[in-house]
C-alpha positions as CSV (number, residue, x, y, z in Angstrom):
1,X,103.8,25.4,-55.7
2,X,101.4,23.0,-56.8
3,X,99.2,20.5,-54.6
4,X,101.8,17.7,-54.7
5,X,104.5,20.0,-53.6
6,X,102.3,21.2,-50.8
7,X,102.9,17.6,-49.2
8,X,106.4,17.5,-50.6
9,X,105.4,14.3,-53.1
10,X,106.4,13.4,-56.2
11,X,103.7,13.6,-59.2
12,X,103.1,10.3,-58.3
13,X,98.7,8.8,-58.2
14,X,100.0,6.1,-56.1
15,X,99.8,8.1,-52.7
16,X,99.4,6.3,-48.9
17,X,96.0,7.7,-47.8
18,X,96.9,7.5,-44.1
19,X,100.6,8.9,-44.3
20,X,98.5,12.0,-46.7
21,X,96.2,12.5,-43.8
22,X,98.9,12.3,-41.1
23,X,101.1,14.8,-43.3
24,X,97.6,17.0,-43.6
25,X,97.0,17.3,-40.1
26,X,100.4,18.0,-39.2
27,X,100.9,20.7,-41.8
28,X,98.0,22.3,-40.4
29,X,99.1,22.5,-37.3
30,X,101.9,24.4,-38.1
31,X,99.7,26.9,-40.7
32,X,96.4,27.6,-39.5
33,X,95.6,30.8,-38.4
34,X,94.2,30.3,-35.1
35,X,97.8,29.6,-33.8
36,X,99.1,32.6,-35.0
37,X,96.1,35.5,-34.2
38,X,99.5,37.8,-32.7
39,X,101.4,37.7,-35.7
40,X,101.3,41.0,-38.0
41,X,98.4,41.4,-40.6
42,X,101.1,40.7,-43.4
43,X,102.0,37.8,-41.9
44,X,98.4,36.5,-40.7
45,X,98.1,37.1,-44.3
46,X,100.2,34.9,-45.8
47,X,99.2,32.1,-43.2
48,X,95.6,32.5,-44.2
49,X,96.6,31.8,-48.1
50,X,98.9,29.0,-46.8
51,X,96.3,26.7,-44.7
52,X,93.3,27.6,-47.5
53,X,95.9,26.2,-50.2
54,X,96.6,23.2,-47.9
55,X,93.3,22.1,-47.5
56,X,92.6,22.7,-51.2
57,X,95.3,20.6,-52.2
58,X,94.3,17.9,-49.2
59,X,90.5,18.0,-50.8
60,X,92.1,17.3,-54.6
61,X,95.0,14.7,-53.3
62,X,92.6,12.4,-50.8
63,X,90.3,11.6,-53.5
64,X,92.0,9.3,-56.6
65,X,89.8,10.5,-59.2
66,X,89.5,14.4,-58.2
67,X,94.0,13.5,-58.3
68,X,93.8,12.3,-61.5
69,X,91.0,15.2,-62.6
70,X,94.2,17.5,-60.7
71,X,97.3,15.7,-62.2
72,X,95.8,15.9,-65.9
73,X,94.8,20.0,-65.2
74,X,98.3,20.3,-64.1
75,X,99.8,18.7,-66.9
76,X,97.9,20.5,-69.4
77,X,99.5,23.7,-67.5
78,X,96.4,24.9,-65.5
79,X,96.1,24.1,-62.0
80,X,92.3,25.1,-61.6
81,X,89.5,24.2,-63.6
82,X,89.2,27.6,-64.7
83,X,90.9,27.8,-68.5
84,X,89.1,24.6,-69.7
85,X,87.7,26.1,-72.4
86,X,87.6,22.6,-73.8
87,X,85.5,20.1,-72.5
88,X,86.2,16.6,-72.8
89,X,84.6,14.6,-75.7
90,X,83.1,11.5,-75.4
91,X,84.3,8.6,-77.0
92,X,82.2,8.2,-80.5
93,X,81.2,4.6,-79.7
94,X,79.9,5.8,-76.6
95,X,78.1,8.6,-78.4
96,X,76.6,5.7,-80.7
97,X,75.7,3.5,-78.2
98,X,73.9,6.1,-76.1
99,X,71.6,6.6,-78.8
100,X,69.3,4.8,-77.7
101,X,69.0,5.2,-74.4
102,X,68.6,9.5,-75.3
103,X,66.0,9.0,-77.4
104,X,64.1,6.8,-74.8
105,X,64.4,9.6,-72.4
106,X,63.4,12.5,-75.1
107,X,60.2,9.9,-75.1
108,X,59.9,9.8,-71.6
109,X,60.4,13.2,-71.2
110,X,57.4,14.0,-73.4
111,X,54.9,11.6,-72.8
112,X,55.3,9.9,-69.7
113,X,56.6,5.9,-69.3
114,X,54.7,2.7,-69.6
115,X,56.0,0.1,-67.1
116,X,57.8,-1.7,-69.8
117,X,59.8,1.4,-70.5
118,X,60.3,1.9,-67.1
119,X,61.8,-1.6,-66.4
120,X,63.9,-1.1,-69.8
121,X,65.4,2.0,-68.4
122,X,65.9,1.3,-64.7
123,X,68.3,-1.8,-65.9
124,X,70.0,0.7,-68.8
125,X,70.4,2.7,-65.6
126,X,72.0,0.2,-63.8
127,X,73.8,-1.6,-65.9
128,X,75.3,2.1,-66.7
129,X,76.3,2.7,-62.9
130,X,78.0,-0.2,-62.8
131,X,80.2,0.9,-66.4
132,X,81.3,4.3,-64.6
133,X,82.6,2.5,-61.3
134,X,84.4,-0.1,-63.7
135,X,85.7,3.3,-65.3
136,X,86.7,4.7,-62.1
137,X,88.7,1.4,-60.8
138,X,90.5,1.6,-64.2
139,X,91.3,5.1,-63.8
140,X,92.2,4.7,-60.2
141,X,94.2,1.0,-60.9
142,X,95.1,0.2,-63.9
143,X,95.8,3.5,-65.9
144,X,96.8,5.7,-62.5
145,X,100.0,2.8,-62.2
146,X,100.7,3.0,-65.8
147,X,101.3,6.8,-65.0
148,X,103.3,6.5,-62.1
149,X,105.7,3.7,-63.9
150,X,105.4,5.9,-67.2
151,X,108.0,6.5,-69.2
152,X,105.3,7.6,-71.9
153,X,103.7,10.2,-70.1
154,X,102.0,11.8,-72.9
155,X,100.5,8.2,-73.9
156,X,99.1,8.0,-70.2
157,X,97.6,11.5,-70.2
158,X,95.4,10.8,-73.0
159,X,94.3,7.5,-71.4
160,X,93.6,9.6,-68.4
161,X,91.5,12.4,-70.6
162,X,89.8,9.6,-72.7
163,X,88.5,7.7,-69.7
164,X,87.5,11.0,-67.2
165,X,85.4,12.0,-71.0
166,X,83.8,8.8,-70.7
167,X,83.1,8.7,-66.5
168,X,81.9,12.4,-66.8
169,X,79.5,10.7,-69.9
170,X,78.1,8.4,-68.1
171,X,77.8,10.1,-65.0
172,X,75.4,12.6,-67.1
173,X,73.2,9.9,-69.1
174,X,72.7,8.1,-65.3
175,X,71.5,11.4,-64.0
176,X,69.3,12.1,-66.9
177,X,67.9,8.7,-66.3
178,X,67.9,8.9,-62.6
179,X,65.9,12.6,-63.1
180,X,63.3,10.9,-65.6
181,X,62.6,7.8,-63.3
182,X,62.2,9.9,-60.1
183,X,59.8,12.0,-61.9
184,X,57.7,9.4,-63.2
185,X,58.1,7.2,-60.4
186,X,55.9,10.0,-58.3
187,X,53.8,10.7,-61.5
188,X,53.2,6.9,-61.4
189,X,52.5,6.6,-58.1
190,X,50.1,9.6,-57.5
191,X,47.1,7.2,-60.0
């Protein structure tokens, strides 16, 4: 049973947060284990496997990118991350337009940042945060209701794989800047 089943949904991205969490709490009502301590091992068993799949499927359904991240493991006929042998590529213009920015922090990295350099970075930084959460409202809007009005779905699951490649990109290069900054921000500070 997979995590959309768990809530008895279709695999649908557009889902009512509230009527997920209402749905959540009353499921777990019914399966958690305190409520059923008299019940025989077997059975206490199968409850305890029962409430730990429900909240694992709550944690991957209330968020709409860690659903999408799900919905595209599931797809590709894996329900766990485990099995990915292949990680997602970025996009080569991304690659190309990164360049830069790497070999500013490969500088950085070895010889410490002038304030100009720090300034050039803190805006690449920014300007980089504010790409991945424009990459996360397209997942989450535009290309998460193309799936669910799909009749393509094969079209949409690339889209999907393309831009979580690019978010998961990005999210690394801002934490490489983030790491660099923070480190020379105290080196600066300590003259």
């Amino acid at each position: 049973m997979n995590y959309f089943e768990v809530f008895g949904l279709e695999r649908k991205l557009g889902i009512d947060a509230a009527a997920l969490q209402r749905r959540f709490y009353e499921l777990s009502r019914q399966s958690h284990p305190d409520f059923h301590q008299a019940a025989p091992a077997e059975e206490q068993a199968r409850i305890l496997d029962a409430s730990a799949r429900l909240n694992a499927a709550y944690r991957a359904l209330r968020d709409p990118i860690a659903r999408v991240e799900y919905l595209v493991r599931l797809e590709e006929g894996r329900e766990t991350k485990e099995g990915d042998t292949v990680k997602p590529k970025a996009p080569p213009e991304l690659l190309a337009e990164m360049f830069e920015i790497q070999e500013a922090l490969q500088e950085a990295r070895a010889g410490g940042l002038d304030e100009a350099a720090r300034e050039t970075l803190s805006a690449q930084r920014e300007r980089l945060v504010a790409r991945r959460e424009a990459e996360e409202a397209r997942i989450t809007g535009e290309l998460s209701a193309a799936w669910d009005a799909a009749a393509e779905r094969a079209k949409a699951l690339a889209s999907f794989k393309a831009a979580l490649a690019t978010r998961a990109y990005l999210r690394t290069v801002i934490d490489d800047l983030t790491e660099v900054l923070e480190a020379t921000d105290v080196a600066h500070h300590r003259h």
